[in-house]
N, C-alpha and C positions, 0 to 999 in steps of 0.2 A: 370623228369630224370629217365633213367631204367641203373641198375647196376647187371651186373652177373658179377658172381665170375670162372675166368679160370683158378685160381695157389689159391690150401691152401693147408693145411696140411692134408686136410679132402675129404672125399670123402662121398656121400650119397649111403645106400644100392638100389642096383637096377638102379645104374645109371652109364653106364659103361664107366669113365672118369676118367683120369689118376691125382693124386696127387705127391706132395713133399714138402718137409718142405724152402717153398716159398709163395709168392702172387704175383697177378696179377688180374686187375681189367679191368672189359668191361663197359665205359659208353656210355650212347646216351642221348645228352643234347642241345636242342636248333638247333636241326637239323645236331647237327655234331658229332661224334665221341672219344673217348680219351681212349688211353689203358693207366690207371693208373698199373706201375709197371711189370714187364716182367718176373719175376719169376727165377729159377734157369738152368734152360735147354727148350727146347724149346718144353714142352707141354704144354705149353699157347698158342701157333700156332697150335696143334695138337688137344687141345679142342678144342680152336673157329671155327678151320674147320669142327669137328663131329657137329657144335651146328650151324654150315651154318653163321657165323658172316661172314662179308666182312670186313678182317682185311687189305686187301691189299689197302682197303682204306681210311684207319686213317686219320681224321684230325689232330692228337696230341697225342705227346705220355708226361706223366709228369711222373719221377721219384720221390717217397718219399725220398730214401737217398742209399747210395752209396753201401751198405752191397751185396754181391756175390748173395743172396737168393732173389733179386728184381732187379737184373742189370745184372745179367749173361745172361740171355735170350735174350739181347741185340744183343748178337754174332748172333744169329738166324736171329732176325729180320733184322741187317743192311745187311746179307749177301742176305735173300730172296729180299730184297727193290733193293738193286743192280742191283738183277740177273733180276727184273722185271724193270729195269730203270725209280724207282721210287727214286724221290730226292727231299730235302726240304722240308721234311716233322718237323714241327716244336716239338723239344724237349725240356720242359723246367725243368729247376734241380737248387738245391740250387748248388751255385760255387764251393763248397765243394765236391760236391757230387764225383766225377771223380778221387782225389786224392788217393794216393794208399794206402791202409789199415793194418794191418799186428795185430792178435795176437799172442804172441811167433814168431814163423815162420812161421803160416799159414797165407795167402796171405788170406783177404775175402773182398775186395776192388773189386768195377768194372772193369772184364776183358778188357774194351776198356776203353781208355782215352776222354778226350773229343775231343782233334785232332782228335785220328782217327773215333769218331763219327762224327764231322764236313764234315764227307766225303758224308754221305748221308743226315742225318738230319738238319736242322735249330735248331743251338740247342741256347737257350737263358737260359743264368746261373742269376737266381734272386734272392736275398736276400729278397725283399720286397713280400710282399702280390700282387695279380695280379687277374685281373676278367678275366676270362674265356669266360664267357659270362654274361649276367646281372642275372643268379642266380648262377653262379658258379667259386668259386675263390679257386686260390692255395694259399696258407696260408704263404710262404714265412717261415724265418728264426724264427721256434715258441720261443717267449721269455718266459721264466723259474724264473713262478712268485711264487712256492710255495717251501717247503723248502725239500722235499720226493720225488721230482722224476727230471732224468736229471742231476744231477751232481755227476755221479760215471760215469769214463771212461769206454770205450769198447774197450782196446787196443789200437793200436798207428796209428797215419795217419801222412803223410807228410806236412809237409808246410815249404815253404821255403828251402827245399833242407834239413831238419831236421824232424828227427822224434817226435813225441810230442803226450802226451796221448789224444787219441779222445774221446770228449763227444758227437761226432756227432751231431755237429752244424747245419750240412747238412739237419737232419731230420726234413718234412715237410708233411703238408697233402691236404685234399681238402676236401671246404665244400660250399655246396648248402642250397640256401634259399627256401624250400617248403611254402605251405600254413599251416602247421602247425607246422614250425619252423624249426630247421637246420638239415641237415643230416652231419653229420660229418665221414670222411670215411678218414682211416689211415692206413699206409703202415705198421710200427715198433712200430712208438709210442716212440724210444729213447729218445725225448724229454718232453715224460711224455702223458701218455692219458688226464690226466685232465687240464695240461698247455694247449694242443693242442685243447679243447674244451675252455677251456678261449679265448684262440687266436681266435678262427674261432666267437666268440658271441662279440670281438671288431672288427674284420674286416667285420662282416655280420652286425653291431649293431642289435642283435635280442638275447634274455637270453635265448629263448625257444628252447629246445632241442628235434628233432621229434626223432632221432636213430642216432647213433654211430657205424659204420662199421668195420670193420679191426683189425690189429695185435694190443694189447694192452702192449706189450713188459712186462708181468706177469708171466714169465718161473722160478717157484721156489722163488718168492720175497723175500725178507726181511718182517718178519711177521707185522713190522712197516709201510712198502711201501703201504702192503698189508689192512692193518689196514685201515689207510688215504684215499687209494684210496675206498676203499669200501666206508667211510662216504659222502667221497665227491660225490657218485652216489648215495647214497640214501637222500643226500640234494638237488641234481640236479632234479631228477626224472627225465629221456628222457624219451619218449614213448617206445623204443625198444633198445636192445643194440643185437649186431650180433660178439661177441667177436671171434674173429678168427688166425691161424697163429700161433702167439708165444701167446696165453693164455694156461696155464695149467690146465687141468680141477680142481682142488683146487681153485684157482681164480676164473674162471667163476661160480664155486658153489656158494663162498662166495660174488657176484656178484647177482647173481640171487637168495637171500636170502631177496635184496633191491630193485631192479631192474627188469622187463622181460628181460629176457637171450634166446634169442633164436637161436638154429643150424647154425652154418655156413660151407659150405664147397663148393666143386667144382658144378659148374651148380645153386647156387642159384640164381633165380632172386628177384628183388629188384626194387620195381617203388614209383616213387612221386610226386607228382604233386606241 
């Protein structure tokens, strides 16, 4: 599997490609395509064109979870798919994900619903785990087995015609079975970085951990949060960790104190076998 990175917060010196405090991910797995997450505006179409990707021909696009900084850039892609009279292209999301979001007053929910995504995408709302291909699965509804992370809301979402505090259920990941064990690659992390590595070593059944991708939702913790998840990466030991998005460098420090912590931002490539 090869994974470049087209939406972080990050940008590399000497690499002249645009950033914002978003992700958005490019895979190629099994001979076919996946843009994990769409970022905030549409310089995730404006990278992968400087970087010659052939976006216009996605097999799949999967959403981590509903939040404006992974789903807004949606507006882009269903508009450019239209204009090229591309349709059915299959979208898959927790059934959550699409419902509308609000802290205080700010609106940070998916500018398009899922109706009006239905309009170009195949889109399949799943709760469960689901194989991608035979080494690559989306991880479905992550269950929230340890007691530090995932249950403090993030403002309020809809259900049922009610507003109700979200723990964003929605949030999910994807993880691939290399030959030297998972690649685990995560959009937010809401639901805990180390819940969502529990989830991916029962759904992949494999304990061995090759590298951990993506947003780690560590923006100012709780020095407790912080605490916990550090012990838990230096009892896991992965071979790499690529902490990105929403870690604040305090985290990634005390992170790679345990752990290799290495750079992440726009244009990194990432392969495995």
């Amino acid at each position: 599997m090869k994974l470049r990175i087209l939406v972080d917060n990050y940008t590399f010196i000497d690499q002249y490609y645009v950033g914002e405090p978003g992700l958005s991910y490019y895979l190629e797995e099994d001979g076919k395509t996946w843009l994990f997450d769409a970022g905030y505006s549409d310089i995730f179409l404006k990278n992968a064109f400087s970087m010659n990707l052939p976006m216009h021909a996605l097999d799949g696009v999967v959403i981590s979870h509903g939040h404006n900084d992974h789903t807004r850039g949606l507006l882009y892609l269903h508009e450019w798919y239209e204009k090229l009279g591309r349709y059915g292209v299959p979208l898959l999301a927790h059934p959550a994900a699409f419902a509308p979001k609000r802290v205080g007053t700010l609106d940070i929910g998916s500018p398009m619903t899922a109706e009006a995504l239905s309009g170009v995408f195949a889109l399949r709302l799943e709760k469960q785990p689901l194989w991608l291909s035979p080494k690559l699965a989306y991880l479905g509804e992550i269950e929230k087995t340890n007691s530090f992370e995932g249950h403090r809301p993030i403002g309020k979402t809809k259900v049922g015609g009610q507003w109700e505090s979200d723990f964003v259920c929605d949030d999910t990941a994807l993880s691939y079975r290399s030959e030297d064990g998972l690649v685990v690659i995560a959009g937010c992390s809401h639901a805990g970085i180390c819940n969502i590595i529990e989830q991916a070593k029962r759904v992949c059944r494999d304990e061995r951990i090759a590298a951990v991708v993506g947003g780690f939702h560590l923006m100012n913790p709780d020095p407790d949060v912080l605490e916990q998840t550090v012990a838990y990466f230096k009892a896991l030991q992965p071979g790499v960790v690529y902490a990105a998005h929403c870690c604040d460098f305090p985290s990634k420090r005390a992170l790679a104190d345990v752990v290799p912590v290495r750079e992440a931002g726009v244009n990194l490539e990432l392969e495995w076998v």
